[in-house]
C-alpha positions as CSV (number, residue, x, y, z in Angstrom):
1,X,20.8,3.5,4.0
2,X,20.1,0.0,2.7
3,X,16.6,-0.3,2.5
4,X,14.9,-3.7,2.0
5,X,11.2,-4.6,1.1
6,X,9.4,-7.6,2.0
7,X,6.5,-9.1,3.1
8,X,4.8,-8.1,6.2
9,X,5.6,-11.0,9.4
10,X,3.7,-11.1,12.4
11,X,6.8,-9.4,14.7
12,X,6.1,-6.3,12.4
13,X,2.6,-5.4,14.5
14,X,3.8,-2.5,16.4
15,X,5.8,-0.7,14.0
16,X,3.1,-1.6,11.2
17,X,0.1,0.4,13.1
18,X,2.3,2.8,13.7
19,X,2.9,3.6,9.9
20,X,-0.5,2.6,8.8
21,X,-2.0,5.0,12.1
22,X,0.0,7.7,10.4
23,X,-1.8,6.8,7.1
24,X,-5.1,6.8,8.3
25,X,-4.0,10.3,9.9
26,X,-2.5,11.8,6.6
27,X,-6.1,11.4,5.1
28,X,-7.7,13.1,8.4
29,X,-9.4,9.9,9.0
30,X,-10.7,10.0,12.7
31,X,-8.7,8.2,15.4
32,X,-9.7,4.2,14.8
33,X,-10.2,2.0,18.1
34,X,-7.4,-1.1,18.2
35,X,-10.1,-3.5,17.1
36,X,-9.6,-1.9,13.3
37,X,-5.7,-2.8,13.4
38,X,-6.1,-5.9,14.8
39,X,-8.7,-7.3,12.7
40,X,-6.5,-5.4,9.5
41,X,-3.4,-6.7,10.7
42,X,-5.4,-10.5,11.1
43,X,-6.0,-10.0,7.5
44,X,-2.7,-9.1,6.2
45,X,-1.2,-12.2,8.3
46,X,-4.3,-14.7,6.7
47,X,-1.8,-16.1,4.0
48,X,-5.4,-16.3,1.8
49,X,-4.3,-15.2,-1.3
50,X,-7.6,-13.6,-1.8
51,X,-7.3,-11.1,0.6
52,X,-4.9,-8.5,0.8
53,X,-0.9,-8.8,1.4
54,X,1.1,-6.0,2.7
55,X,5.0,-5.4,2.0
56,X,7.0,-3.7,4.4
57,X,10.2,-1.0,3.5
58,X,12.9,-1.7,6.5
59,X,16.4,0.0,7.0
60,X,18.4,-0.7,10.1
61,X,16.0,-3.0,11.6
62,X,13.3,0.3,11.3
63,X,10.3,0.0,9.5
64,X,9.5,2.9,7.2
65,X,6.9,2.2,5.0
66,X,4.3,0.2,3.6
67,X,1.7,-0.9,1.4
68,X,-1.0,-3.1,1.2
69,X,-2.5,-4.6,-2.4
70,X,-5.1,-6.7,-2.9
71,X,-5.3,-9.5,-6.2
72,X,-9.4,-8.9,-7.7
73,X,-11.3,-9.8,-10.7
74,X,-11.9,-8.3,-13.5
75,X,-13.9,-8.5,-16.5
76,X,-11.7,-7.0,-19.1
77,X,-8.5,-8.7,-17.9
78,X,-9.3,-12.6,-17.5
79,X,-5.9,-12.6,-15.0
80,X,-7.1,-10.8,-12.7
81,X,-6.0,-7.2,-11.6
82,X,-4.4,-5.8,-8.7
83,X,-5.0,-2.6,-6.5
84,X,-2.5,-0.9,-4.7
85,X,-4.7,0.3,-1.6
86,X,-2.8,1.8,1.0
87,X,0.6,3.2,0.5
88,X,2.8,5.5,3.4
89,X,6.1,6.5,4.1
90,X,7.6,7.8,7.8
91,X,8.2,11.5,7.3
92,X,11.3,11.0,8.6
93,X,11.9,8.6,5.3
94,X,10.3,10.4,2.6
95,X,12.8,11.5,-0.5
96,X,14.6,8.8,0.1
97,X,12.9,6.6,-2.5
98,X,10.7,4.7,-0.1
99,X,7.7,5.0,-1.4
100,X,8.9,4.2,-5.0
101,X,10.2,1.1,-3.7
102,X,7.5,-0.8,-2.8
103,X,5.3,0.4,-5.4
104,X,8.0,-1.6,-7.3
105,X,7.5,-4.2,-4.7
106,X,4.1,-4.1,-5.7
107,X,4.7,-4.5,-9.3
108,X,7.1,-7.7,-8.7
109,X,4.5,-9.4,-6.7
110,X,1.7,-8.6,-9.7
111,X,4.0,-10.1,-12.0
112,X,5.0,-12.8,-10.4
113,X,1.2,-13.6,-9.7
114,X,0.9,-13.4,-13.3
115,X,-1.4,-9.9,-13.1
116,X,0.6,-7.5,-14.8
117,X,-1.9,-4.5,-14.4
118,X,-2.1,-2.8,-11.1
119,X,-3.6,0.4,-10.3
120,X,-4.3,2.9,-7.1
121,X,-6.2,6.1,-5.9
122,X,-4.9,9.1,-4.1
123,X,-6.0,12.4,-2.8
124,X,-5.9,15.1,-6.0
125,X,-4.5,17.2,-3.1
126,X,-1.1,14.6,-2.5
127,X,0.9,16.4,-4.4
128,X,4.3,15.0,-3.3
129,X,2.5,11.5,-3.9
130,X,1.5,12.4,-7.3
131,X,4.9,13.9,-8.2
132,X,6.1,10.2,-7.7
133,X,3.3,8.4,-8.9
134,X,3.4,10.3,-12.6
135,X,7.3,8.8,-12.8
136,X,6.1,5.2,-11.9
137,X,2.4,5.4,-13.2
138,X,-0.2,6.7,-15.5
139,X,-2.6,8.8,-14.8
140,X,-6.1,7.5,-15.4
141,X,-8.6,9.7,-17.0
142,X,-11.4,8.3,-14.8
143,X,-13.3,10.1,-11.6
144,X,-14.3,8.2,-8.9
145,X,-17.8,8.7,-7.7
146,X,-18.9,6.9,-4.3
147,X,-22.3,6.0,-2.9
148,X,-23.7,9.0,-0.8
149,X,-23.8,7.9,2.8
């Protein structure tokens, strides 16, 4: 398998929601109306730099996998920081270094962007995730709280 990543183009919509659907249902998110991957999908295709940017993993013309990263603020780090928000691999593809590379994908568009620092969340219960993301990563020692609803 030759497997390619780059950047997300607007013939990509069908296969895209069909990888990001299967995000939203790895995290038991409830089934979202075609308005959410439209507008998403709007987003992604903006070409604002201040919004997010997705990257795409394709073998044989298939699509199987992506990630989406947004460029943000930050106070500690006057370039800027970037977060890795969304990242999912077909089951079909997974163990076949997928997800790997485009977190690397990630990390060349940071760097050419001249934010070296990029960070993400997952699931303490991903554990294939997390076997992969201690060999590319480190772990923070920070808990995430959210706003109760």
């Amino acid at each position: 398998m030759t497997l390619a990543i780059r950047p997300l183009r607007p013939g990509d919509r069908d296969p895209w929601q069909r990888l990001y659907d299967g995000y939203h249902r790895f995290y038991d998110r409830p089934d979202l109306p075609a308005a959410f991957f439209d507008a998403a999908f709007a987003r992604l295709m903006s070409g604002d730099a201040r919004d997010f940017h997705g990257l795409v993993a394709e073998a044989d013309g298939q699509l199987l996998g992506l990630t989406h990263y947004v460029f943000h603020p930050n106070l500690w780090r006057p370039e800027g920081v970037c977060y890795l928000q969304d990242l999912f691999t077909a089951p079909e593809a997974r163990g076949q270094g997928v997800a790997r590379a485009l977190i690397e994908g990630v990390y060349a568009a940071a760097d050419a962007a001249g934010v070296p620092a990029v960070y993400w969340l997952t699931a303490e219960t991903n554990y294939p995730g997390r076997m992969l993301y201690d060999r590319v990563a480190v772990k923070s020692p920070f808990i995430r709280y959210n706003r109760a609803p």
